[in-house]
N, C-alpha and C positions, 0 to 999 in steps of 0.2 A: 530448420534449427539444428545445428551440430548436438545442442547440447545446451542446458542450463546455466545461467553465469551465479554463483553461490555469492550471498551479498548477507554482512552481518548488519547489525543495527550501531548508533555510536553510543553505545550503556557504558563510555568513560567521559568524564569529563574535558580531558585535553585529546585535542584532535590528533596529535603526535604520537598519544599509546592508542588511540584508532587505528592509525597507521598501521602500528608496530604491531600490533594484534592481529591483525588482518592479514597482514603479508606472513607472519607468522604460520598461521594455520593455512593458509595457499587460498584465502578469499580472493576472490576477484572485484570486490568493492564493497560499497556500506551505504546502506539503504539511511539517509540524513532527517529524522525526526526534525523539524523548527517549531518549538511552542510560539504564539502570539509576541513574549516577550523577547525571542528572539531574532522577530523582524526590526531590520536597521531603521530608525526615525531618525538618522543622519547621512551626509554622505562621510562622514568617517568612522561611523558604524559600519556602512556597507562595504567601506575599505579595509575595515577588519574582517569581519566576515568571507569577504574573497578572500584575504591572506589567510587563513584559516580553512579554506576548502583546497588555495592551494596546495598547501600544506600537505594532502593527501595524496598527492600527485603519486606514482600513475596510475592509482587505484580509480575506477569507474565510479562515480558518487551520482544517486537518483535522489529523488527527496519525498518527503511525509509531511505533509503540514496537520499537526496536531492542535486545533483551534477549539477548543470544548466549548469556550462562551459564545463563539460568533458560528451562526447558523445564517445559508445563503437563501433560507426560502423559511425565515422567521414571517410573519406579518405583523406588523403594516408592511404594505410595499415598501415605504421610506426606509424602514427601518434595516429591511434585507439587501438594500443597495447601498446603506452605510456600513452594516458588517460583512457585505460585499467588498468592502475599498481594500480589507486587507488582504483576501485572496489577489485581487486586484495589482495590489503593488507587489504583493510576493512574487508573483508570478513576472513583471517586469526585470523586478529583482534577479530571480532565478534564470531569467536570457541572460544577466549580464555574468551570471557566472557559468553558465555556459549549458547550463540543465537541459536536458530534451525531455526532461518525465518527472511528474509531478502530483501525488497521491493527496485526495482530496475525501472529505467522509460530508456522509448526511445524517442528520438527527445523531451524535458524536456522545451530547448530553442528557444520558438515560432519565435524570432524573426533571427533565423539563418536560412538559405535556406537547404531545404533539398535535392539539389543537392550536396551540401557537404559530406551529409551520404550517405555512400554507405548500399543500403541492403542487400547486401552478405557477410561485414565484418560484419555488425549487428548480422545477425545471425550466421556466424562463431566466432563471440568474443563474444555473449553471451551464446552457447551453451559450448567454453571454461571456460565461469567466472560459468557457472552452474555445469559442470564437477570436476571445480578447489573445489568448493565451498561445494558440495556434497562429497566428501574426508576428509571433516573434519564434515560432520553431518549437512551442514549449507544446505538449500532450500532459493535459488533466486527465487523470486516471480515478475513477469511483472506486473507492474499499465497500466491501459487503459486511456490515455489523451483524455483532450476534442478539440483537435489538432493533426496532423499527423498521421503515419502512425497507432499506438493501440487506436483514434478514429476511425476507421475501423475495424469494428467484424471480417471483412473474413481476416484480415493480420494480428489483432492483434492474432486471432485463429493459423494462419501460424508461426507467431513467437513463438510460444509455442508449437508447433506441431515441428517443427526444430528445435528448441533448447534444447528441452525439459523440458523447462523453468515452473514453477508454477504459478501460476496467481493469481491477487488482482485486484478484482472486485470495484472500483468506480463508484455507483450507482449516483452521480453527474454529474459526467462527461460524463458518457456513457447520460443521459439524454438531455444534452448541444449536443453533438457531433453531427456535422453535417450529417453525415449518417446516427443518427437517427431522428434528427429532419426535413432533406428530405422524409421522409416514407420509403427510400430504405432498412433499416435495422428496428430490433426491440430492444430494448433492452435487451431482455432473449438471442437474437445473439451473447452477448460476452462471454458468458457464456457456452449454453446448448449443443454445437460444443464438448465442453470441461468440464462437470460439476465436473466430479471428480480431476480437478487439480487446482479449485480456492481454495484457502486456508484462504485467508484473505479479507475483504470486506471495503471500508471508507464511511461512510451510513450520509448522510444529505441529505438536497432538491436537489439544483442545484448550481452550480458554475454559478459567475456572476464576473464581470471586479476585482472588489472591495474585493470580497473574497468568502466565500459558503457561504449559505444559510439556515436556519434550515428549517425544515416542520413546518406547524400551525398546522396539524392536522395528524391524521395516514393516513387517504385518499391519503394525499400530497406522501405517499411513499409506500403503503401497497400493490402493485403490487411486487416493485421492494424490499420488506420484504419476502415478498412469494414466489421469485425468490430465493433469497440466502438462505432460510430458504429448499430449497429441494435440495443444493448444496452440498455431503455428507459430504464434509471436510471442508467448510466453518465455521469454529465455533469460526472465528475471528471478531468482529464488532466493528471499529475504528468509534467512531463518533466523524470527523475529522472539528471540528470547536473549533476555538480558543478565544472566549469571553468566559463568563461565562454564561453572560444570553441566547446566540444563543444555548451554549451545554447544557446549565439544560431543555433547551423549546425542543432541540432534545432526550435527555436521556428521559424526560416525554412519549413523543411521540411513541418511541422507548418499554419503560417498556408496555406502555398500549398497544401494537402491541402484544410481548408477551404472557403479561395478554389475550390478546381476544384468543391467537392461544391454551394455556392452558386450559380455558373455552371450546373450541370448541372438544379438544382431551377429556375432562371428561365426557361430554356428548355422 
């Protein structure tokens, strides 16, 4: 890996000041949030939808699927293979626009019990939506919450080992998560089990009730820089904050990381 590819999130509404935002600051792409209500239930929805990714053209675009109400290893079985269907089409969807990477979360919805999810359909409907998903060139990638089961290194490790799912390291979250803010776990633990199957990273300080967080300084993040930075396939860095001023103070922070690791390799 030469080197990280810096990708902002789309916190505007029209795809066009994404653009313009982006090439602005010298991003190299935009990591694509789609809520539920944003999957096409037409084909001239999905004819928008592509004109609107193309739109972004020649900027790299990866995707996020942000699903709160549909959980893939809810029980009944029946139940996890009907809120299965939308991963399901998303993911067809996203070959036809051209996607190779595609971030997916488990237990999403804090506030439902996770006596509901069963962990056997989890990992048997996710290692279907990875198999289904893989057939068209597309890589489902697991995010690690700072809640349930992928705030835990040793299950989120297991669901990616059984499913054989890819992974998207959130150095925020894993920071927050109670396993590691207990000492039980370390933070290189969601990772290093697995180094060669994180692909993509969402890189700011720390999640807090209200939203993330940027770093003041590299300090505030240069461990967990140094982690992703020896991750071989990691060469995705979403700096996933949604103001302007939180993501210009993380992109600074972020470049001067870089710069010092540059510095360090000339010498």
């Amino acid at each position: 890996m030469n080197g990280p590819k810096l990708a902002c999130c789309n916190f505007f509404t029209k795809a066009t000041v994404v653009r313009e935002y982006a090439m602005d600051y010298g991003f190299h792409g935009v990591d694509w949030t789609l809520v539920q209500e944003d999957i096409p239930s037409s084909d001239s929805q999905e004819r928008n939808l592509i004109r609107t990714m193309w739109s972004l053209r020649p900027l790299e675009i990866r995707y996020h699927l942000f699903f709160v109400q549909n959980e893939i290893g809810r029980n009944p079985l029946e139940q996890a293979v009907n809120n299965g269907n939308i991963f399901f089409r998303s993911c067809r969807m996203l070959s036809r626009l051209g996607a190779r990477s595609v971030t997916i979360h488990v237990g999403l919805d804090k506030t439902s019990s996770f006596g509901e999810i069963s962990w056997q359909d989890t990992l048997t409907n996710t290692k279907r939506l990875v198999d289904f998903a893989r057939s068209f060139g597309l890589r489902v990638c697991l995010e690690n919450l700072p809640w349930g089961w992928t705030s835990r290194p040793d299950l989120f490790e297991k669901i990616l080992r059984k499913s054989s799912c890819w992974g998207t390291l959130d150095i925020g979250h894993a920071k927050v998560s109670r396993s590691v803010m207990s000492g039980d776990f370390e933070i290189e633990d969601f990772a290093l089990p697995h180094p060669e199957r994180i692909l993509n990273a969402h890189v700011y300080h720390e999640e807090v009730d209200n939203g993330h967080v940027p770093p003041t300084c590299v300090a505030d993040i240069e461990d967990r820089l140094q982690l992703l930075m020896g991750l071989p396939l990691c060469d995705w860095w979403v700096l996933e904050l949604r103001e302007h001023n939180a993501l210009s103070k993380t992109l600074q922070v972020v470049r001067e990381f870089l710069t010092n690791q540059e510095s360090q390799i000339a010498i």
